[in-house]
N, C-alpha and C positions, 0 to 999 in steps of 0.2 A: 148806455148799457151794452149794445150791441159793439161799441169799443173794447171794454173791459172783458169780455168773454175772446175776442180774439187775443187781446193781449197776453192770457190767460193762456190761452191756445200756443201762443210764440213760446210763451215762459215753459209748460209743458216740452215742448220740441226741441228745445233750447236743453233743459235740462236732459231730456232722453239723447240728445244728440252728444252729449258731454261724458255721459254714464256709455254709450257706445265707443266715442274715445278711449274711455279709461278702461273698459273689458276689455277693448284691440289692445291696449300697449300690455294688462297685465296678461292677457291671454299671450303677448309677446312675449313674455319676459318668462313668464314658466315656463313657453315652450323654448326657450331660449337655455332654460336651467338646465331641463327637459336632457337638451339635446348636449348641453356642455357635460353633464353625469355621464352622459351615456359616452360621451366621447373618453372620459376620464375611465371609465370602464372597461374600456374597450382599449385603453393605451396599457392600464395595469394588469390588465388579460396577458395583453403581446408580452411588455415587459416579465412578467413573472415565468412566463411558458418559453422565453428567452433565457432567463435566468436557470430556471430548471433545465434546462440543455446545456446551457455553458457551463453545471457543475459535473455533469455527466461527459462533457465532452475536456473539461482541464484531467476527470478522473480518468480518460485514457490517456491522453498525455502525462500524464504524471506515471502513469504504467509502463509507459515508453521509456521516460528519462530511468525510472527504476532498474528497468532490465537491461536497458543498456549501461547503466553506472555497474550493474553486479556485475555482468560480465566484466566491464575493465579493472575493477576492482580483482576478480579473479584472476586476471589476463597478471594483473601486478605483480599477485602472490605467486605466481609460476613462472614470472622472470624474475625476480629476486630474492624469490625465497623466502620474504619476510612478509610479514603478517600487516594487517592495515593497522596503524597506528592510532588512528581514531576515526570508525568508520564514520561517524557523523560528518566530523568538520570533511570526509573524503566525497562523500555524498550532497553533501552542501556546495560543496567549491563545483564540484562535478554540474550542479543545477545552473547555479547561479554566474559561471562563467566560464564552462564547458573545459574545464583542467583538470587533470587526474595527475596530482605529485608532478607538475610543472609544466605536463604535455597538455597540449591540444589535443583533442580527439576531434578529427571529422565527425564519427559515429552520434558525436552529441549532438549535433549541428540538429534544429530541426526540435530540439527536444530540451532546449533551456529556457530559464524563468524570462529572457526578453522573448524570446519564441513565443513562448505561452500568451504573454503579454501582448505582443503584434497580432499573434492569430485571435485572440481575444478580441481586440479593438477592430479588426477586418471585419467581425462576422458582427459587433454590436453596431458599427455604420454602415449595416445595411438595412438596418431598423432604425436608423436618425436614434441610433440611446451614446452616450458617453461613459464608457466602465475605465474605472480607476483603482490601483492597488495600493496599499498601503501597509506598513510593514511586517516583511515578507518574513515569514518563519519556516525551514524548511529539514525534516531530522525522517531518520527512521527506526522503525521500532517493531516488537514484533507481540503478535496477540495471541498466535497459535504457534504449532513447530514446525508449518510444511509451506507459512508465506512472511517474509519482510511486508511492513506497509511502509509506503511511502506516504508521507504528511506535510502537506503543505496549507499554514497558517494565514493570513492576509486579513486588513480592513477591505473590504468590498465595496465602492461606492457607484452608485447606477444611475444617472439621471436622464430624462428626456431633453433631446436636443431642439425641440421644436418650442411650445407653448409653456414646456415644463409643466405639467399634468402630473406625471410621477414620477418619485424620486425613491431610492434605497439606498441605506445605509447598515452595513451588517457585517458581523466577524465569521469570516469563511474557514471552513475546517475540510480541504479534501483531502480523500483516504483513496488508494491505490493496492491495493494486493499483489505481490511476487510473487509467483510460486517457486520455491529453493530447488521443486525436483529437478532434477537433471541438469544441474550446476555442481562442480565437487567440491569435494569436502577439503577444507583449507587446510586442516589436521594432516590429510595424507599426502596432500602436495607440498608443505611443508617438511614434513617430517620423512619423507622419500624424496626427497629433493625431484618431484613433479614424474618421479619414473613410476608410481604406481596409482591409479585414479580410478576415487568411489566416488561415481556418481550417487546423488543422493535419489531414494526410490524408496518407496515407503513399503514396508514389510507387508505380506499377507496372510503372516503366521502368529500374528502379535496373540497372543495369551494363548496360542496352542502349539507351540515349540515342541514339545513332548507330551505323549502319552502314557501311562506305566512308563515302560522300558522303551517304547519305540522313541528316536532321537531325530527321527526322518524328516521334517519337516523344520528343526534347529540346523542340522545339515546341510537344507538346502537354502534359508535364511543368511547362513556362515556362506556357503557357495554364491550367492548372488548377490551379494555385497549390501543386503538392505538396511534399511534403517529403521530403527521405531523409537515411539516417543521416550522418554525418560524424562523426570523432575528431577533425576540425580547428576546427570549429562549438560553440558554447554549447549545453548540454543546456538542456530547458524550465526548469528550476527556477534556472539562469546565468540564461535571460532574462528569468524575472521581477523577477530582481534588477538589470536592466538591463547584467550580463556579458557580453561579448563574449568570454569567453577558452575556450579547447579546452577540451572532455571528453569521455571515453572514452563517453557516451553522448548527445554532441551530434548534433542536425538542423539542415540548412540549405532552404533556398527559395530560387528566385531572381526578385527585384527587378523586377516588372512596370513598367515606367519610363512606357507612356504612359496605364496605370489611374491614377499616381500627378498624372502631368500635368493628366489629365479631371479632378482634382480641387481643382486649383489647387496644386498643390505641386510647389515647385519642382525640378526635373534634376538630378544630376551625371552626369558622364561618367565611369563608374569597373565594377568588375565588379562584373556583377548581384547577385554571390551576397550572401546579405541580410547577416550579419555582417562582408561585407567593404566594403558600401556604406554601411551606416548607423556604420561605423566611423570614426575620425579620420584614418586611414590611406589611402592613394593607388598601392598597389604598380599595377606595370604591369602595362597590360591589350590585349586583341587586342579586333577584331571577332572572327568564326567564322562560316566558308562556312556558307552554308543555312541562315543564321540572321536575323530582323532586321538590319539597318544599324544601332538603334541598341544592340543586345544586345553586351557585351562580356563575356570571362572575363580573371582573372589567370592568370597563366601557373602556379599550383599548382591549379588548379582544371581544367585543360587535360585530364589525365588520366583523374579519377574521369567528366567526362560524357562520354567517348571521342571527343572532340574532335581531334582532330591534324593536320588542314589549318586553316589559318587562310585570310582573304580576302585577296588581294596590293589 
């Protein structure tokens, strides 16, 4: 009897000692889970707060390559005179292998789609990630009248180079904004063969041109060369294609006729506004009280500068 109760006793210990086993290993193993989540956590933490810097940080580089393309894009039209032929493919070539119309540019150095791509790969292997690009799309286009955006397309692939914990895979859309002011206008360094230059500067007269009779403020609009929006006017990137035709984010200027005279170039008699003068076109035109003698408007343009007596 006194056997059968120890035995009893063994089987007891035996089992509780079995049952303490198996709480150690699963107490292992969730802490084991435990700590792999948290590690996995803690990888797509970095990775993503990574990721969100490097779209922040391609979008100043792509503002770089932007402003430095407009300028030689400009630098083009005032040595040759001729307008960009297609500002895209001139933009694209300019990213993607730093050539403007056959030239190298130092200037780009620094600011091309391999560029982007090495500084990219520099700053993800210093967080052990692997970023890879895939096919690269690269144009520009405009949303307002006062900036170009630069746009650059890509597959985005992100991996962890250690354990592989986390991985991405996603279609990347960076945007860039130029601002046009104070780059000039293509219009007037073509069409004055680069002897007369309006900077672009956006009006601070826009809807109050005129008052009654007073003209004071159209005058000084006319005087300082500025710009304001128009849906009926070429957006910057129509003019450097040498387009004259409406868009929803066109600017107009109007036509300083005796800056263009002091320079030897020749008159017409047509409305100032610049896309309607340097055009093939002749619609009919007024003087306008309080204005120069030799200032005219077409009569669609009569409205926007609040113009509405004419000179008898």
């Amino acid at each position: 009897m006194q056997l059968n109760i120890k035995s009893k006793k063994g089987q007891v210990f035996t089992l509780f000692a079995i049952a303490m086993i198996v709480l150690f290993f699963v107490s292992y193993e969730i802490y084991s889970i435990v700590q792999d989540r948290q590690a996995i956590r803690t990888r797509i933490s970095t990775m993503d707060s990574f990721l969100g810097s490097l779209e922040k940080s391609m979008e100043r580089e792509l503002y770089i390559t932007g402003f430095r393309t407009l300028f030689l894009a400009e630098d083009y039209i005032a040595r040759t005179g001729n307008y960009v032929s297609d500002v895209n493919a001139l933009f694209s070539e300019a990213f993607f292998s730093g050539i403007v119309y056959g030239n190298a540019s130092e200037i780009l150095i620094g600011a091309r789609y391999n560029d982007l791509v090495n500084s990219t790969n520099e700053k993800a292997g210093k967080i052990n990630v692997n970023v890879s690009f895939g096919n690269p799309e690269f144009f520009v286009s405009q949303e307002d009248p006062w900036n170009i955006v630069v746009n650059l397309r890509f597959n985005l692939t992100m991996r962890d180079k250690g354990k592989a914990l986390a991985y991405w895979q996603k279609q990347e859309h960076i945007k860039a904004y130029v601002s046009i002011e104070g780059f000039e206008d293509p219009l007037y360094i073509v069409n004055t063969r680069a002897m007369v230059a309006y900077k672009i500067n956006k009006t601070l007269y826009d809807g109050t041109y005129a008052s009654g009779t007073s003209t004071a403020n159209l005058t000084l609009h006319l005087q300082n060369h500025y710009f304001a929006e128009s849906s009926d006017a070429p957006s910057f990137l129509k003019r450097m294609a040498g387009s004259l035709e409406a868009d929803e984010n066109g600017i107009e200027s109007l036509v300083d006729l005796p800056l263009l005279s002091s320079q030897g170039i020749q008159v017409q008699q047509k409305s100032a506004v610049d896309h309607v003068y340097f055009s093939a076109g002749n619609p009919a035109y007024s003087s306008i009280a309080g204005m120069p003698s030799w200032f005219r408007l077409d009569s669609a343009h009569l409205a926007k500068y609040n113009v509405t007596q004419l000179a008898s």
